[in-house]
Rosetta silent file (secondary structure, phi, psi, omega in degrees, C-alpha in Angstrom):
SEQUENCE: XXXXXXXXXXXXXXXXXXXXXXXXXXXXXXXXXXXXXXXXXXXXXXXXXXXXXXXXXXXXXXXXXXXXXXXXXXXXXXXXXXXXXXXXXX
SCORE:     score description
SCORE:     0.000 S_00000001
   1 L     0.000  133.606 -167.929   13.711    5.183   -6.397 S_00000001
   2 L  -101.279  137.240  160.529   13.743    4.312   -2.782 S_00000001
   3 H   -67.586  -46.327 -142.344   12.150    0.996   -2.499 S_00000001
   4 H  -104.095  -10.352  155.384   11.395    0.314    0.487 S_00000001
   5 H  -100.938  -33.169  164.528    8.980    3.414    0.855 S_00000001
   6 H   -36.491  -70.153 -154.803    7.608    2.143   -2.309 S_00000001
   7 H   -66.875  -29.996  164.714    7.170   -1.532   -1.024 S_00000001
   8 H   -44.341  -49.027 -178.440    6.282    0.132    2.555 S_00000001
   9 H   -70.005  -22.894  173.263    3.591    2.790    0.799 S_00000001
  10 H   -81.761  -40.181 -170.346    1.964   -0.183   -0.636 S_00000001
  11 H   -71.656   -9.447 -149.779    1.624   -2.682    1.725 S_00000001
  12 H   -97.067  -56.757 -155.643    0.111    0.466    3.878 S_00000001
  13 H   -63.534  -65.007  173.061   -2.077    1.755    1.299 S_00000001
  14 H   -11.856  -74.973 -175.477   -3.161   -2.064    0.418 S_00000001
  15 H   -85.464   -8.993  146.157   -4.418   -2.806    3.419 S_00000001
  16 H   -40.455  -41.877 -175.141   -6.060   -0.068    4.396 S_00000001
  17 L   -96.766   -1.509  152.605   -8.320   -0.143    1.328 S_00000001
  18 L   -77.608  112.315  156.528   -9.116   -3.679    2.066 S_00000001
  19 L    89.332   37.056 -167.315  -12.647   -4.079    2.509 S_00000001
  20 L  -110.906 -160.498 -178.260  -13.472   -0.180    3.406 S_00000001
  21 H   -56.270  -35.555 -154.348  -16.441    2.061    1.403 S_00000001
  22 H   -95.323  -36.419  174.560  -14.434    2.606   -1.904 S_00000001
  23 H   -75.858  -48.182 -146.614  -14.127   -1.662   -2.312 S_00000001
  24 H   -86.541  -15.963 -165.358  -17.601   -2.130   -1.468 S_00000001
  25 H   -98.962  -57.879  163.745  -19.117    0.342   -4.137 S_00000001
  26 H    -0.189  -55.262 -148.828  -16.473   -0.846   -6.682 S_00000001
  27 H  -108.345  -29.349 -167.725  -17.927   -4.145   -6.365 S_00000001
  28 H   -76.797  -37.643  141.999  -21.490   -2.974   -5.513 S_00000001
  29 H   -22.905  -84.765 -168.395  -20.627   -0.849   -9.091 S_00000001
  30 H   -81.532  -14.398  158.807  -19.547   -3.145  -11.296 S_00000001
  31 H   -73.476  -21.082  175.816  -22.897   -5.876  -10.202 S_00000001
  32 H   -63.384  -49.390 -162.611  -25.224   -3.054  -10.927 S_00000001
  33 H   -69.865  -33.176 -144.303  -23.526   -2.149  -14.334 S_00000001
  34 L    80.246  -37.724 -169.889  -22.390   -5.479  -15.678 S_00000001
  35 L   -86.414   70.722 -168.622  -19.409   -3.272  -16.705 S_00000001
  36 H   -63.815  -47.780  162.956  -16.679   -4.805  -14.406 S_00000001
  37 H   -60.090  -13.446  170.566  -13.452   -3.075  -16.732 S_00000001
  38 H   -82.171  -45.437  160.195  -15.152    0.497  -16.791 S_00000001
  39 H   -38.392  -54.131 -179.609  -15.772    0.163  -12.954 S_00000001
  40 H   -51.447  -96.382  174.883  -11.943   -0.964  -12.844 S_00000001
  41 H   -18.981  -72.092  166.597  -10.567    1.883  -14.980 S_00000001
  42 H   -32.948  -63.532 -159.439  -12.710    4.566  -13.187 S_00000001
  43 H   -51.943  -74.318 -179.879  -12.033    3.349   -9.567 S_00000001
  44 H   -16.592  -43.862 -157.253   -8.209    3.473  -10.503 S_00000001
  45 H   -79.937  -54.752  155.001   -8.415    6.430  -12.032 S_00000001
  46 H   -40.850  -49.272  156.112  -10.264    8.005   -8.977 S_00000001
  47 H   -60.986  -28.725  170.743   -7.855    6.594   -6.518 S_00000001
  48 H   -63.950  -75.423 -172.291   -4.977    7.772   -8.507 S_00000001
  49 H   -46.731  -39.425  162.463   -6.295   11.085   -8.393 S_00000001
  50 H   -17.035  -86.646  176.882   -6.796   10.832   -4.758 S_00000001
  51 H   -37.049  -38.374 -168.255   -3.332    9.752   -3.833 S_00000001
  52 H   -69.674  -87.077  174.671   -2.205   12.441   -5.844 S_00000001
  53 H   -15.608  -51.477  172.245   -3.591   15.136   -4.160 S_00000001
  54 H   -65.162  -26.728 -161.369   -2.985   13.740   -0.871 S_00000001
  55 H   -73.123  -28.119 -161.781    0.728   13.242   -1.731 S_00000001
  56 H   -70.548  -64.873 -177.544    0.924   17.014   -3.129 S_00000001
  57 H   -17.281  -72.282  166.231   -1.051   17.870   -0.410 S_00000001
  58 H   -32.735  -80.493 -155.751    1.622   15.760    2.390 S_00000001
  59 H   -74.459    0.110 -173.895    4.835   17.406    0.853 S_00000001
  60 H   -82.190  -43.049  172.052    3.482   20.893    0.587 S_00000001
  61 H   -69.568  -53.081  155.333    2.370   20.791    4.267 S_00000001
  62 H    14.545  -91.950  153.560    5.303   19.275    5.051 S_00000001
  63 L   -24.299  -24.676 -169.631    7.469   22.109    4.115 S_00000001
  64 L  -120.932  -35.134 -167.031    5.350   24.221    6.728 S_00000001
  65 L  -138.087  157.376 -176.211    4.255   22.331    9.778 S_00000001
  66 L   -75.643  134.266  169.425    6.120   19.799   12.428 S_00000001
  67 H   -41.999  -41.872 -166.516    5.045   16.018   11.453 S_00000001
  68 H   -53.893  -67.222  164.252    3.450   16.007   14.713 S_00000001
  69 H   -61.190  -13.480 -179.469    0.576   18.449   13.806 S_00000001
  70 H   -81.078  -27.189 -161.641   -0.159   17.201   10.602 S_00000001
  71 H   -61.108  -72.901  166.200   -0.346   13.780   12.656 S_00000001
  72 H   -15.839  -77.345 -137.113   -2.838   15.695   15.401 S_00000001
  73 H   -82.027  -18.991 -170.221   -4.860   17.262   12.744 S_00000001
  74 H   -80.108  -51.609 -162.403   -5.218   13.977   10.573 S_00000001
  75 H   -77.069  -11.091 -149.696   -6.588   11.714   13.931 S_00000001
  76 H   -86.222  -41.870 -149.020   -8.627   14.861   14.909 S_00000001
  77 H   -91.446  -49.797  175.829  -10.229   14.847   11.560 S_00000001
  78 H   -52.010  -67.818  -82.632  -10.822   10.649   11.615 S_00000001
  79 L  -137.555   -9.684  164.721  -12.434   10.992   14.874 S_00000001
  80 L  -105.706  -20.337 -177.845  -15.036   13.597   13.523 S_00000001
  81 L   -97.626   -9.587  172.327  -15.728   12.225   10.712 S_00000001
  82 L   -90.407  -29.191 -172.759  -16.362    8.728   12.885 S_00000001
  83 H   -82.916  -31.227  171.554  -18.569   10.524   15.138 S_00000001
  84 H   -44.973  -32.643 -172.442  -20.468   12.060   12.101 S_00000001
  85 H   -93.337  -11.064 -160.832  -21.070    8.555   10.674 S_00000001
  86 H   -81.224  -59.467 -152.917  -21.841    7.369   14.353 S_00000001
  87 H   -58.440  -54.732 -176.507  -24.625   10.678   14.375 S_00000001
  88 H   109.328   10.150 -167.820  -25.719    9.295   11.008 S_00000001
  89 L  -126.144   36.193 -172.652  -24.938   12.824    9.397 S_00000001
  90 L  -139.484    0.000    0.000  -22.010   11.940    6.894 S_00000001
């Protein structure tokens, strides 16, 4: 186990997901339901799946394309997906 992309992948991940869409309906979630541990368990469970995919996702491309384009293709895709939310049509 390398740590330090462990403690590095966290602190990354962490703060990124502080305060974005997926914390607000988590919490917007569990005040509708009452049900704060199913809302927990779910979220987790969702993010988990997430990660996973992206991770498979990461080393598969990986294996195929220069970091550099995956880099490209990643800010290309935030930046469409900002103007989509800007548009009002995401």
């Amino acid at each position: 186990m390398d740590w330090r992309v462990l403690l590095t992948t966290f602190g990354v991940i962490f703060l990124a997901e502080m305060g974005d869409k997926t914390q607000l309906a988590a919490m917007t979630m569990s005040a509708q339901t009452k049900k704060p541990w199913a809302v927990f368990i779910a979220s987790a469970l969702a993010l988990t799946a997430v990660s996973a995919i992206g991770v498979v996702a990461g080393n598969l491309l990986g294996d195929y394309l220069p970091l550099i384009w995956i880099k490209r293709v990643s800010a290309v895709a935030f930046i469409v997906i900002g103007v989509l939310i800007l548009a009002g049509k995401f």
